[in-house]
N, C-alpha and C positions, 0 to 999 in steps of 0.2 A: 507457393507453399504456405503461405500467410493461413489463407480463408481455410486451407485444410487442417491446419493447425488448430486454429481457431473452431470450429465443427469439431474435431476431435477432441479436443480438451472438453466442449459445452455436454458431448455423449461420458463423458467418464463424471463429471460433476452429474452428471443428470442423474446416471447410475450408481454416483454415492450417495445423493439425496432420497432416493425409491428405498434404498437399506437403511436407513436413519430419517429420523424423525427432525434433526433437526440439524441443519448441515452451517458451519462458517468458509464461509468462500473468500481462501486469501489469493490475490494477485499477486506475483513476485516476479516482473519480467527480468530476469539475468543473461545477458548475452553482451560478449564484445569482442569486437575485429578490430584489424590493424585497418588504416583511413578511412577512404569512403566507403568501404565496406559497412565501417561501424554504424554511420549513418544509414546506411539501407536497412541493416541489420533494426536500426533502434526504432524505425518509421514500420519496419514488421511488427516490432513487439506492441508497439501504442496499436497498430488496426488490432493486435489481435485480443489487447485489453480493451476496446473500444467494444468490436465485438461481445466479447464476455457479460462486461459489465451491459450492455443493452439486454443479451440474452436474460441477464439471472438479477435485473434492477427493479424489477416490478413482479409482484407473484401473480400467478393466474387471475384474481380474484380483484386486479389494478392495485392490493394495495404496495405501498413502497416494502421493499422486503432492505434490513439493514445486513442480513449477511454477506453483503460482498464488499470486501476490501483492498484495494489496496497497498502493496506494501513496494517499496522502491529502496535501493543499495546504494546512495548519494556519495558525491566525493566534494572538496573544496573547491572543486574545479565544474563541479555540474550546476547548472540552476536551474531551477523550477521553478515556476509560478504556480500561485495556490489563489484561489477564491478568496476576500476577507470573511467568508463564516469558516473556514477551515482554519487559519490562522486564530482566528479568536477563541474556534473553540483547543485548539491544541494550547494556546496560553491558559485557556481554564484548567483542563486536563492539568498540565504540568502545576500550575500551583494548588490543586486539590491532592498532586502525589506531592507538593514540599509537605503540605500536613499530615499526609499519611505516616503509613509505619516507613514506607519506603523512603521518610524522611532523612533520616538518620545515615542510611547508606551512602545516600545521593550528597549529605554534606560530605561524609570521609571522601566518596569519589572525587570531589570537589577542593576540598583539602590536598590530598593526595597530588592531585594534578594541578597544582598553584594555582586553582578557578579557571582551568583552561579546559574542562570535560564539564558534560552536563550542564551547560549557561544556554537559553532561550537567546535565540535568535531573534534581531530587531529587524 
């Protein structure tokens, strides 16, 4: 069911992208079963973002195209490993929004939650 999944979503993004000019491709694999299910279940979802993301990572023309993203639903209990230019650059990111306007929310969020919301991961 993976590979047909996977074909079927790459024809619906194709056909968003033909009506618009300029399309952002979010990935947001959400599924979960009770035991080893869960695991089959999660090893479908990575082929079928592997997939994706090879389909729609390069545009016709070789160059890198940045519209595809991923997006993932984490718990305290899941870990992922990232690349260190992904981590570096999400600690840019995060301290370019402390000086944003978004500054101000994110200290009350912060306040609020006795420093336990919103703190960058080491």
């Amino acid at each position: 069911q993976g590979p047909h999944i996977g074909h079927a979503l790459a024809q619906t993004i194709r056909s968003v992208q033909q009506q618009e000019q300029r399309t952002q491709i979010v990935i947001m694999p959400l599924a979960y079963m009770d035991g080893e299910a869960n695991c089959r279940v999660t090893v479908a979802m990575d082929a079928i973002v592997h997939y994706l993301t090879k389909q729609f990572h390069h545009n016709p023309n070789g160059a890198s195209c940045q519209e595809v993203s991923l997006a993932y639903l984490t718990s305290p209990t899941t870990c992922y490993t990232i690349p260190p230019e992904a981590a570096l650059d999400a600690q840019r990111r995060y301290q370019q929004q402390a000086s944003g306007p978004e500054a101000v929310l994110s200290q009350m969020v912060r306040m609020a939650s006795l420093g336990q919301w919103l703190e960058p991961s080491e």
